[in-house]
ROLUMRO-247725 format. One record per residue (C-alpha): residue in three letters; x, y, z. Coordinates in pm, whole numbers, plus 50000, padded with zeros to 5 digits. Example, Ala and Ser with C-alpha at 12.3 -4.5 7.8 and 13.67 -1.06 7.14 Angstrom:
2
ALA; 51230; 49550; 50780
SER; 51367; 49894; 50714
***
This chain:
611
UNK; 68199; 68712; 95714
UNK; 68273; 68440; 95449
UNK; 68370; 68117; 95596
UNK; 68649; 68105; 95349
UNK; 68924; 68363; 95252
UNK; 68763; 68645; 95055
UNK; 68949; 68645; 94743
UNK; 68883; 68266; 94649
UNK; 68516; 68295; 94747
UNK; 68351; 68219; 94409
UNK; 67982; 68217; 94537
UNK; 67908; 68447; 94827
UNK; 67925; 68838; 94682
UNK; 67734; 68760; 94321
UNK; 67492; 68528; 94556
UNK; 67503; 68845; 94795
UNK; 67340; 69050; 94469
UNK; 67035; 68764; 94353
UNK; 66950; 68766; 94792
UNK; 66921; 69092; 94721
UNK; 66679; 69073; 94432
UNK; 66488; 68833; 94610
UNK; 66400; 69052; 94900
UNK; 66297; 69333; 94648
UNK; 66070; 69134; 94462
UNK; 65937; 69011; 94766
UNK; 65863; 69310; 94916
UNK; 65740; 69478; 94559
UNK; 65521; 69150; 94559
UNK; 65299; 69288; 94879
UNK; 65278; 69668; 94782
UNK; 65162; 69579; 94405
UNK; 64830; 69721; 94335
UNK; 64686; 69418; 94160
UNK; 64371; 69595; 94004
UNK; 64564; 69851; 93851
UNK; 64694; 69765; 93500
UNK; 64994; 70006; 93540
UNK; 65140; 69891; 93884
UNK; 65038; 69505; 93717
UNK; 65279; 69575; 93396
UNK; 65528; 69740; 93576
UNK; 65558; 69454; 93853
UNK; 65628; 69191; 93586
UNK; 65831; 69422; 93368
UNK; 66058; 69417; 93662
UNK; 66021; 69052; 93726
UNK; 66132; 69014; 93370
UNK; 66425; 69225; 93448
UNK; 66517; 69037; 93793
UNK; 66461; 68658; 93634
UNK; 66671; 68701; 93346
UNK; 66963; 68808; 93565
UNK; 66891; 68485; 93788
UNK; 66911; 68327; 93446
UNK; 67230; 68521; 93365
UNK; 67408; 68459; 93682
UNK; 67360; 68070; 93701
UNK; 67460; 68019; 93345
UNK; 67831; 68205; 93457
UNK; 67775; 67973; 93749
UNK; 67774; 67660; 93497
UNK; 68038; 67781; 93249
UNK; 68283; 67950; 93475
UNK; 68265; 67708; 93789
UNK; 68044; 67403; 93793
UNK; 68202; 67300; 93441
UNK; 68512; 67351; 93530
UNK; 68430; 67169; 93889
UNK; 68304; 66863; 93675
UNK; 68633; 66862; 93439
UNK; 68908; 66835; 93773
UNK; 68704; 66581; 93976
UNK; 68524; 66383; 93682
UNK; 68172; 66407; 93827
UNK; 67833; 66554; 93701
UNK; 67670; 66758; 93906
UNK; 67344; 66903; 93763
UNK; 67305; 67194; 94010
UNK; 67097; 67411; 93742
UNK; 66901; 67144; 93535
UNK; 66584; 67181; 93718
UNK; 66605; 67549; 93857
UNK; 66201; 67689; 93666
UNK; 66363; 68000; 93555
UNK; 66230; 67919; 93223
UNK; 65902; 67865; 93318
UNK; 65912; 68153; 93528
UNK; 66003; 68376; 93255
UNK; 65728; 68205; 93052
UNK; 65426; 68294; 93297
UNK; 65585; 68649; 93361
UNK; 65554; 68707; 92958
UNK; 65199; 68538; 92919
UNK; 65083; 68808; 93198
UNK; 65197; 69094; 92989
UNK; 65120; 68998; 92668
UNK; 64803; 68804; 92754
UNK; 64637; 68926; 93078
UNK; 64364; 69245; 92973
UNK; 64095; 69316; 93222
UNK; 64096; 69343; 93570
UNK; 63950; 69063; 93673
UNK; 64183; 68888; 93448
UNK; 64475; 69053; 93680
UNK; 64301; 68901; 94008
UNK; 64298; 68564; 93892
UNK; 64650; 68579; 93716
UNK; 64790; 68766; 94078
UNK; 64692; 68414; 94233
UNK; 64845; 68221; 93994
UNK; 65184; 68471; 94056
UNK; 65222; 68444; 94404
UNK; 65220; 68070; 94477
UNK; 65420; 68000; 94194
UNK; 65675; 68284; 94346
UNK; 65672; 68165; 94673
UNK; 65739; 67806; 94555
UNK; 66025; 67953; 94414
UNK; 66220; 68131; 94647
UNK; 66137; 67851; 94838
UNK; 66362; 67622; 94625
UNK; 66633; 67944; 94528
UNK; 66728; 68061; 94838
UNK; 66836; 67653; 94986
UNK; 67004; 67589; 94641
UNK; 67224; 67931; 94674
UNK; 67309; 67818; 95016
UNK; 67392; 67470; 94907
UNK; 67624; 67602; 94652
UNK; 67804; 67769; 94924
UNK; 67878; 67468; 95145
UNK; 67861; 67200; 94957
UNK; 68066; 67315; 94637
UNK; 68294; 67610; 94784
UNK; 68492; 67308; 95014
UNK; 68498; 67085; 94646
UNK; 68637; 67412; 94498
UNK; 68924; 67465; 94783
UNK; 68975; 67053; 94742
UNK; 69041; 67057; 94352
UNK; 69184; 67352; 94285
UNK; 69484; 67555; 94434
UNK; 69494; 67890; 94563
UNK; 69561; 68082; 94261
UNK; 69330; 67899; 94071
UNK; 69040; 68002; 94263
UNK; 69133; 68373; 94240
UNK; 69165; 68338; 93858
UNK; 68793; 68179; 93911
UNK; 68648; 68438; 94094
UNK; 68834; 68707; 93882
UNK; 68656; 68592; 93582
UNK; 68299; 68513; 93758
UNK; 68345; 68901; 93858
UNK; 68441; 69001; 93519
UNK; 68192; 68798; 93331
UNK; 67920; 68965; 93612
UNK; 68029; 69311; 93528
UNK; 68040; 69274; 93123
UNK; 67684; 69131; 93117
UNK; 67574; 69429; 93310
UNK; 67800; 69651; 93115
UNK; 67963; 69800; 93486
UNK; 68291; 69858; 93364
UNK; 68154; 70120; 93109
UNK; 67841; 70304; 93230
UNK; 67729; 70248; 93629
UNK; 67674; 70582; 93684
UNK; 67472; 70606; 93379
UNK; 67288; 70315; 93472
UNK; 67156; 70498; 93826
UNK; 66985; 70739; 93612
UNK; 66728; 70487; 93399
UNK; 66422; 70312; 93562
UNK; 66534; 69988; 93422
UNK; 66857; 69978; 93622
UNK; 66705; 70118; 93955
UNK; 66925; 69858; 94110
UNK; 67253; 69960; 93954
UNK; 67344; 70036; 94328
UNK; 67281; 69732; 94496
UNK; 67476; 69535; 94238
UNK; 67750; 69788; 94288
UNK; 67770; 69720; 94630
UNK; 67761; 69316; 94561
UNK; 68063; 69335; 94392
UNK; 68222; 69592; 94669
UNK; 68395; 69299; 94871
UNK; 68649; 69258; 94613
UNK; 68742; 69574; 94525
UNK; 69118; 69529; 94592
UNK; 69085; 69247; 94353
UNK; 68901; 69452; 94035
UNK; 69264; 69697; 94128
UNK; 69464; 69362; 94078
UNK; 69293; 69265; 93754
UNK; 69325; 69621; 93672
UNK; 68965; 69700; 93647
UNK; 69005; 70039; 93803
UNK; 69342; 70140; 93604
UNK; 69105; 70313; 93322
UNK; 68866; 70481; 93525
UNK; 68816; 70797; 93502
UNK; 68623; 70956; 93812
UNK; 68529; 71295; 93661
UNK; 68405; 71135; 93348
UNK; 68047; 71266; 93249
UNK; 67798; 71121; 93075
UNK; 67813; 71354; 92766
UNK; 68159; 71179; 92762
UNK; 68074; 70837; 92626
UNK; 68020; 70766; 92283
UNK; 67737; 70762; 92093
UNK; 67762; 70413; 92034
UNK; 67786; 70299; 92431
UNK; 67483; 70550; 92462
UNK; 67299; 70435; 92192
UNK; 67300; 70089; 92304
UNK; 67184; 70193; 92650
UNK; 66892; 70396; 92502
UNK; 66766; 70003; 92380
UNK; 66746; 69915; 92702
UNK; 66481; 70226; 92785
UNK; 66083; 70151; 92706
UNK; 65967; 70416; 92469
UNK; 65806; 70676; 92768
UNK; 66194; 70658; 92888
UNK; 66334; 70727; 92532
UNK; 66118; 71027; 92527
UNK; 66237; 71170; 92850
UNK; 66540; 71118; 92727
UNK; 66500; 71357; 92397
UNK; 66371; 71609; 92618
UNK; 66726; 71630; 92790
UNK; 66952; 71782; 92479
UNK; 66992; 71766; 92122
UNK; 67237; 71532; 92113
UNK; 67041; 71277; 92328
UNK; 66705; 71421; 92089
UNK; 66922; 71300; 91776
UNK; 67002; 70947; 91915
UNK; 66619; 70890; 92090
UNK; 66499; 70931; 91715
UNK; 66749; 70653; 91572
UNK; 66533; 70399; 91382
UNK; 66637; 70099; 91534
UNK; 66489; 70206; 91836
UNK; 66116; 70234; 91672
UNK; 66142; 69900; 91454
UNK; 65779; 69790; 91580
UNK; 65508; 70063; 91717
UNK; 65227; 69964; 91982
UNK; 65059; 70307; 92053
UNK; 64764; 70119; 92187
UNK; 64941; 69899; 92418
UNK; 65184; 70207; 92538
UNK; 64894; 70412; 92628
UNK; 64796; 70169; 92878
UNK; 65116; 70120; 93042
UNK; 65230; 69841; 92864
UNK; 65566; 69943; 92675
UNK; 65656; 69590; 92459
UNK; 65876; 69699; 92175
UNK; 65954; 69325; 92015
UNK; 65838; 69176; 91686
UNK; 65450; 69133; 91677
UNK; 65345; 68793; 91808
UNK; 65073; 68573; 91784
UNK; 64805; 68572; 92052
UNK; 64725; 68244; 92248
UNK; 64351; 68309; 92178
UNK; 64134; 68649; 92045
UNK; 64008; 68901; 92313
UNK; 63651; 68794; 92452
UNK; 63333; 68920; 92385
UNK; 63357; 69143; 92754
UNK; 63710; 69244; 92702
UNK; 63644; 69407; 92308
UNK; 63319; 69556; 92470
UNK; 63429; 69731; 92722
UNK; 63689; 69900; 92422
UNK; 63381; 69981; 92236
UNK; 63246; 70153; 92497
UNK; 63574; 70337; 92585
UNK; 63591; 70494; 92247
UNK; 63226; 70601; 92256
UNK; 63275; 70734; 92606
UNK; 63537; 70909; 92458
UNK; 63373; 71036; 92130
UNK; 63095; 71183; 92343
UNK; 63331; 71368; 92573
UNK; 63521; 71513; 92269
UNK; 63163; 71636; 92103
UNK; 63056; 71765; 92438
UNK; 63339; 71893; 92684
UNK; 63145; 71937; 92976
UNK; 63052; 71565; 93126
UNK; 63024; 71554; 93465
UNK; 63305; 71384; 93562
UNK; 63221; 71384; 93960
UNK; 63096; 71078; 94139
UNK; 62939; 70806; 93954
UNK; 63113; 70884; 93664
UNK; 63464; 70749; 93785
UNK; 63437; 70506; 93514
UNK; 63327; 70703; 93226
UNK; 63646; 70924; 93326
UNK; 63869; 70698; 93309
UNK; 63766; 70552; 92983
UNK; 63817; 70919; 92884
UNK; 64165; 70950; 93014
UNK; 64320; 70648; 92869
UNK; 64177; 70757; 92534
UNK; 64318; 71099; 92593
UNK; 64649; 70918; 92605
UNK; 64632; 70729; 92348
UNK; 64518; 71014; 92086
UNK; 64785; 71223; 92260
UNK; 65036; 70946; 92203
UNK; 64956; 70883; 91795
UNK; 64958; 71248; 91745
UNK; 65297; 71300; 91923
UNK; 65383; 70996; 91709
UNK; 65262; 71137; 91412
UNK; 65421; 71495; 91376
UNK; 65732; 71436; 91582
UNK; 65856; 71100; 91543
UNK; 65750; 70867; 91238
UNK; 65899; 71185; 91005
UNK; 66274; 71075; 91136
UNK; 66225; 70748; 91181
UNK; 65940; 70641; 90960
UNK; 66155; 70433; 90696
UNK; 66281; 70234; 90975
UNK; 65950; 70076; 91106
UNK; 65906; 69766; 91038
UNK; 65604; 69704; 91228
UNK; 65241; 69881; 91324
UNK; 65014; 69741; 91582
UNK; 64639; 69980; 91627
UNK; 64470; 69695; 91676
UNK; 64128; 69762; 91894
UNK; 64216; 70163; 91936
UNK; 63964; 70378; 92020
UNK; 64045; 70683; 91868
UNK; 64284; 70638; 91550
UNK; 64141; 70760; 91265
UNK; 64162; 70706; 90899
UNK; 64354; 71020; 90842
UNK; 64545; 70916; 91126
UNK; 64637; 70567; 90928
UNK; 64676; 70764; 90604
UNK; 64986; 70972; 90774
UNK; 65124; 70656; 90926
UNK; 65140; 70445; 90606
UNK; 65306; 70795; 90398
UNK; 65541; 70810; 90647
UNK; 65616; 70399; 90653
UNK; 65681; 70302; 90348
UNK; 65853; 69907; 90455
UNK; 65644; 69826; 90675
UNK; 65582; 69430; 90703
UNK; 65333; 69393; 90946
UNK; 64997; 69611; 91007
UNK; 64714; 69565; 91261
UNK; 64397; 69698; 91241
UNK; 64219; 69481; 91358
UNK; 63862; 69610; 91482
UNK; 63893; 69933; 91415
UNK; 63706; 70228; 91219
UNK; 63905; 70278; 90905
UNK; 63829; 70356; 90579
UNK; 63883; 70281; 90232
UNK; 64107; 70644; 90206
UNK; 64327; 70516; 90508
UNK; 64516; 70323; 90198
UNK; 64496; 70608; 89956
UNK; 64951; 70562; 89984
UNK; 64930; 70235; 89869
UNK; 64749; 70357; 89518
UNK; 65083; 70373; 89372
UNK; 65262; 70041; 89224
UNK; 65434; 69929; 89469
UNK; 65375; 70100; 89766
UNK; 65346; 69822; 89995
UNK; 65628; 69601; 89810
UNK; 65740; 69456; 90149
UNK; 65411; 69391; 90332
UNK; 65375; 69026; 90517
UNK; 65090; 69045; 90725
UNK; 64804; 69237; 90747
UNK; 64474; 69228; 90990
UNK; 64161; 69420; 90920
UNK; 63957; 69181; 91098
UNK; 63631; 69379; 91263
UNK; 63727; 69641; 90987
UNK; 63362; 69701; 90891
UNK; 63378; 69999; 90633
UNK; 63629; 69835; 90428
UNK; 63538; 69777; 90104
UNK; 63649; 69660; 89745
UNK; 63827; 70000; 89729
UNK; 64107; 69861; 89961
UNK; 64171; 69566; 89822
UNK; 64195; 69703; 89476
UNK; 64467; 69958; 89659
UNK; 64635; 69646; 89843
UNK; 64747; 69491; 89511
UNK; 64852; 69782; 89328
UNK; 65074; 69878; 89667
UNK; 65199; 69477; 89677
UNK; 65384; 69501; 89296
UNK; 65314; 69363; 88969
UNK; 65455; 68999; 88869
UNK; 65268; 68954; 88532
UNK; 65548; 68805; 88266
UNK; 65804; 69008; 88088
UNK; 65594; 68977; 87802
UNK; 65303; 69217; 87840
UNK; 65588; 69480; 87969
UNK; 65758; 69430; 87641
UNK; 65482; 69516; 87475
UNK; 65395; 69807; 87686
UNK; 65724; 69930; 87604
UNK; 65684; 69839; 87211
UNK; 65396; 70093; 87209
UNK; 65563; 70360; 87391
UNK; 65850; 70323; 87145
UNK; 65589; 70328; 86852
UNK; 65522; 70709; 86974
UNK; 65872; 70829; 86914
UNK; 65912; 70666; 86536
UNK; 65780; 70853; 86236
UNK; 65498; 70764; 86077
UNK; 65528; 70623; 85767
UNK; 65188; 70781; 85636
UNK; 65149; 71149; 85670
UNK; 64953; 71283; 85863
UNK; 64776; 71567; 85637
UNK; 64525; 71871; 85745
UNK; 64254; 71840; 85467
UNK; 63886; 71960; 85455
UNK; 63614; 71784; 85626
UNK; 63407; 71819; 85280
UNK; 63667; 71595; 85052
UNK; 63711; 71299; 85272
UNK; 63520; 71016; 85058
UNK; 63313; 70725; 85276
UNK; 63594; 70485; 85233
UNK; 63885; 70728; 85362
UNK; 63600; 70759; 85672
UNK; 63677; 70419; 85753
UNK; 64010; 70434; 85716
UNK; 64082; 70738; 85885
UNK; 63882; 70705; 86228
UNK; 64019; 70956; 86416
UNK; 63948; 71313; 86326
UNK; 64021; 71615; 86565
UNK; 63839; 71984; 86488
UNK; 64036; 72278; 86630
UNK; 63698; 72481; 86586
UNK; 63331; 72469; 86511
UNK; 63088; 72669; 86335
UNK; 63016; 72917; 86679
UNK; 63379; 73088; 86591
UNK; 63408; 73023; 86212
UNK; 63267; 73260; 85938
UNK; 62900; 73094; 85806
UNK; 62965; 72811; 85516
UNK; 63331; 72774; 85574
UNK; 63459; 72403; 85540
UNK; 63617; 72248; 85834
UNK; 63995; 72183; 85839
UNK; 64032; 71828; 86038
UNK; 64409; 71640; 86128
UNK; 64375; 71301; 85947
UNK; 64560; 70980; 86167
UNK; 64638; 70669; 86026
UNK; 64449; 70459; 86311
UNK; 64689; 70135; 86251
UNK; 64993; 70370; 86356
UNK; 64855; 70497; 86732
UNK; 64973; 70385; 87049
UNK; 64766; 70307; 87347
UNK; 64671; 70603; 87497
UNK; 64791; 70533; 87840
UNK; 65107; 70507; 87699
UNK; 65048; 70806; 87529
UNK; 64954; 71031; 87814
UNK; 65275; 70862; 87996
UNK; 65491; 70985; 87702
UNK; 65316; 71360; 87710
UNK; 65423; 71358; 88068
UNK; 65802; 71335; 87955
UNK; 65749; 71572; 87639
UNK; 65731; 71948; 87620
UNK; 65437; 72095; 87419
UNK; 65671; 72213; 87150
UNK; 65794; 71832; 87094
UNK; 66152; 71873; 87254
UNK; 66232; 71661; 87561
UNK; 66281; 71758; 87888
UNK; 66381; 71571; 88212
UNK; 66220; 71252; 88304
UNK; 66016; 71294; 88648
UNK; 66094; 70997; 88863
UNK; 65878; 70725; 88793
UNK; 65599; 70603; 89099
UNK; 65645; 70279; 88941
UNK; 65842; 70004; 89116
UNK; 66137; 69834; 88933
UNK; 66007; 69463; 88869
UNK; 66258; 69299; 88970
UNK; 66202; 69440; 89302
UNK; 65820; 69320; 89298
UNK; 65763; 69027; 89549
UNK; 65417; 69053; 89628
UNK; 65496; 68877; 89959
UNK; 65207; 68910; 90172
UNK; 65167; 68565; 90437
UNK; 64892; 68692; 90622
UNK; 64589; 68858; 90521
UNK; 64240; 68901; 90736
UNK; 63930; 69049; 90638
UNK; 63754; 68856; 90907
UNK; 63372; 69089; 90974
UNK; 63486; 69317; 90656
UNK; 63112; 69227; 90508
UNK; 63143; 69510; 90237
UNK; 63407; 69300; 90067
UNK; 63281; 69084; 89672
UNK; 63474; 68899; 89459
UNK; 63560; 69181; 89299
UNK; 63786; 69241; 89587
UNK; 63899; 68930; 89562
UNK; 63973; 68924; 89230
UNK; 64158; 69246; 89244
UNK; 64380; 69028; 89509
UNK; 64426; 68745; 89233
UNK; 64580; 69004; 88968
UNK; 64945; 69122; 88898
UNK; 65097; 68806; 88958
UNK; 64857; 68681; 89230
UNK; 64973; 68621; 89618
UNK; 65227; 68359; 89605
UNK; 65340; 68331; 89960
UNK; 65003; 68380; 90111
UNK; 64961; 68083; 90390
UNK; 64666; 68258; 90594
UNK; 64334; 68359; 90467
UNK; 64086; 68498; 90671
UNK; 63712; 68605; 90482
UNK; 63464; 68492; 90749
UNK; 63177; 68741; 90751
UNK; 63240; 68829; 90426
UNK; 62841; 68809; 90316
UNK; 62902; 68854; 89941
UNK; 63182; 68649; 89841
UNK; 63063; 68330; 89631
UNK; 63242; 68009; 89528
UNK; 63362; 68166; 89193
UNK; 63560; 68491; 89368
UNK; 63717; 68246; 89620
UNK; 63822; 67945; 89356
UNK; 63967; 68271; 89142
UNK; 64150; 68426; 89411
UNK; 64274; 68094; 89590
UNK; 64411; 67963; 89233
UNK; 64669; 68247; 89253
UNK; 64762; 68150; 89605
UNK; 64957; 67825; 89556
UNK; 65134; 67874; 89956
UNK; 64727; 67885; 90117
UNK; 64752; 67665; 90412
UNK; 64438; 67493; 90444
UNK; 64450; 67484; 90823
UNK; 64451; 67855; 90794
UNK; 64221; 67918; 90540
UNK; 63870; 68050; 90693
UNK; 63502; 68184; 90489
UNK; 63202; 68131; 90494
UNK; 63037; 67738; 90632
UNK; 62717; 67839; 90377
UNK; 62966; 67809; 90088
UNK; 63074; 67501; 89859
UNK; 63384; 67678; 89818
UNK; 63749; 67545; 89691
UNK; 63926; 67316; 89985
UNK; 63562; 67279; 90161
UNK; 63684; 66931; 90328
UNK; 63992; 67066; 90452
UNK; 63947; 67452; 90502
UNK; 63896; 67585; 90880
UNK; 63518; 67705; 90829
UNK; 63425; 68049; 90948
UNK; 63549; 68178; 91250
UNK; 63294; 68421; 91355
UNK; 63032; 68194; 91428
UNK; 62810; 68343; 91760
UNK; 63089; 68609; 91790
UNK; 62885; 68926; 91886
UNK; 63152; 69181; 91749
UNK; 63203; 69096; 91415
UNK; 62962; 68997; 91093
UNK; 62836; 68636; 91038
UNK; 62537; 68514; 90839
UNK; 62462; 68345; 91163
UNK; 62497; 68616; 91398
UNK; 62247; 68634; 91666
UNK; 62239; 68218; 91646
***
């Protein structure tokens, strides 16, 4: 019982609720199976979950009662300044995003459970403080009704955030609100006050949940993880319609989902690469793997727990970019924004090929240390094809070659001036003007050794094998200062009909220039040894890269100082801090550039490797 009257006690029922979600994540905290990545990512998923509505809940705290506490009585009390939800919420996301092997886990489980403890240790008094301390400063400075138009709002603002007074019931059904009916039953005690504020006047108690609108649905389906959403498709075809909306599936991590680990935010940037151990034991998941699929019958029993599991994740994940693949990227595929593969063991470059066909704006792509191919890119052969590509990582991409690059800025766009595409059009035009000599069918036998010269191009319908014996040969005659180029010529055919009318213009693959950005930032080749400067000075063409701030060629054996100066003179954005090749060459920046940055890294190419 609440040591003051129920309906002006601000603090007790929402503090009621975060008890609550202290005791589960305490008791969570001594069943989680540490060693196992899955229960790992799934505890801190939830800690995520439970933290930001500590976070939630004390900034209503500071807007709806401690400010208004500090307005009546003229004091400052900073009750939530120094709370470590923050920080919290900081080491919960460096686990998830950072944290890999097992023995990573252990150490990082340490690290978790003193830094939990020393929390609660601090929440639980502070809750209780706010209850006797500033409830009787409440009941002091403010009258009666006041309070209950304080604690209405707290309630309401507690509700909204949560989105109660629209979907609870719907909420019971998803894994991420598993506690939708503990926070109902936190905000029980005032129920006859929700019927004051007429919280309960709309409520329908036979609604269903093929009753709310696709909008309220559609914003609950961002709160699912992608294995959720496609539960959730399974269920009808309405729900299959709204699970394949695109701005669920802005950025794709097949790799990480396979593994249990179901981020769907904008790529970030890792504190540090992977160790040596950590891209190893990948290495030798995928070859465990490629072995199994060659030769189905591995003995699986006993000592080869390991090898199984290997097995099984990759299993998943091939399952998973498949599924991906032929059900999903075909709806949605215009709408990703972002691609992550990096250090899969079982995409292929087929695999890649489909992907990029099917995600045409894509900004950001990961490959990094993979075992793609030149003909993964075969989309971006096109002009254009790429036009809104940012960042791209092939680092550890060892079978890459000049091929891609060449691809890369075709697909990025053409910038060249105005002036060369004036011309190209002044020679297409040139094709559809008459000529002002004739051309004339005449024998080969009268053309003198002057008209030779002047007439350089000759075309024979026939030769002597089908004429009759002795019979001259009839040639066309062209005026070689009247012809057009002939790619522009074999453009033009494309447009013409063989009998010289015009039909239809086919859509040009083209892009429209003033669409060209070429906007790459980021662009790693890191290991890709097969890469020259004539890679690089593919790169350079069309315009150049003018936003490119971070270059990555270390390993890159057969670049020299003249492909980098040409290729780095058409990047006038290159960072310098960001800018990595080769220590053995005098190239441009070499006082300020990073160096190489494979040096004694066993997984990717260096001059020095085995140093």
């Amino acid at each position: 019982m609440a040591p003051f009257p129920d309906e002006v006690d601000v603090f007790t029922g929402p503090h009621w609720r975060m008890k609550q979600l202290v005791g589960l994540y305490c008791e969570k905290l001594s069943k989680t199976n540490f060693s196992n990545n899955k229960d790992f990512r799934s505890f801190l998923q939830s800690l995520c979950a439970t933290f930001k509505e500590f976070k939630m809940h004390e900034q209503i705290e500071n807007e709806y009662i401690i400010g208004l506490l500090q307005q009546r009585c003229c004091t400052v009390y900073n009750v939530h300044s120094d709370n470590k939800l923050s920080e919290m919420l900081s080491l919960f996301e460096k686990g998830l995003h950072n944290v890999k092997s097992e023995y990573e886990q252990l150490n990082y489980a340490r690290q978790l459970k003193e830094r939990l403890e020393a929390f609660t240790q601090d929440f639980l008094p502070h809750m209780k403080e706010e209850e006797e301390v500033f409830q009787p400063m409440l009941m002091q400075y403010f009258t009666y009704e006041e309070l209950k138009d304080i604690k209405k709002q707290v309630i309401a603002q507690h509700c909204s955030q949560n989105q109660w007074d629209c979907a609870a019931e719907v909420l019971k059904g998803f894994s991420l609100w598993s506690q939708a009916e503990e926070l109902q039953k936190a905000f029980k005690y005032a129920d006859h006050e929700k019927t004051d504020y007429d919280l309960e006047k709309n409520k329908n108690p036979s609604a269903h949940i093929s009753q709310l609108p696709a909008e309220i649905m559609l914003r609950l389906f961002h709160y699912l993880s992608p294995e959720d959403l496609s539960r959730c498709s399974q269920v009808c075809s309405s729900w299959s319609d709204l699970a394949k909306t695109g701005s669920l599936w802005r950025h794709l991590y097949p790799v990480r989902w396979a593994r249990g680990d179901y981020y769907t935010g904008p790529p970030g940037v890792l504190d540090q690469e992977p160790d040596e151990e950590w891209v190893t034991s990948r290495q030798k998941e995928g070859r465990a793997y490629q072995e199994w699929d060659e030769d189905a019958d591995v003995d699986e029993s006993d000592g080869s727990k390991r090898g199984s599991l290997a097995i099984d994740t990759a299993q998943r994940e091939k399952r998973l970019l498949n599924g991906i693949i032929q059900n999903l990227l075909p709806a949605v595929g215009l709408s990703v924004k972002s691609i992550v593969l990096a250090y899969s063991s079982t995409v292929s470059s087929k695999m890649v090929r489909q992907i990029l066909n099917l995600c045409p704006n894509i900004t950001h792509l990961d490959l990094t240390q993979t075992d793609v191919t030149d003909c993964a890119f075969d989309s971006w052969s096109s002009l254009g094809a790429c036009l809104y590509l940012e960042h791209l990582d092939l680092s550890g991409c060892e079978k890459i070659t000049d091929y891609t690059t060449k691809k890369l800025s075709v697909g990025l766009g053409d910038l060249t001036s105005s002036t060369c595409f004036d011309q190209r059009s002044d020679r297409r035009a040139k094709l559809l003007k008459s000529s002002s000599i004739p051309i004339t069918l005449t024998e080969e036998r009268n053309l003198h050794p002057a008209r030779h010269q002047r007439q350089a191009i000759i075309f024979k319908p026939g030769t002597e094998r089908w004429g009759a014996a002795g019979t001259p040969t009839q040639v066309w005659v062209l005026d070689p200062s009247d012809l057009a180029d002939i790619e522009d010529s074999a453009e033009f055919r494309t447009k013409c009909s063989s009998f010289g009318g015009l039909r239809c213009p086919e859509r040009e693959n083209r892009t429209d220039r003033s669409e060209a950005k070429r906007s790459l930032r980021f662009l790693s080749f890191s290991g890709c040894y097969q890469v020259t400067d004539l890679g690089l000075r593919a790169l350079s063409q069309r315009g150049g890269l003018p936003f490119l701030e971070h270059l990555n060629l270390s390993g890159c054996l057969f670049i020299t100082e003249a492909g980098l100066q040409e290729l780095v003179s058409a990047c006038p954005s290159l960072n310098d801090e960001h800018f990595y090749y080769c220590d053995n060459i005098n190239g441009p920046h070499a006082d300020t550039a990073s160096g190489c940055q494979n040096l004694q890294c066993g997984f990717r190419a260096c001059c020095r490797s085995g140093e």
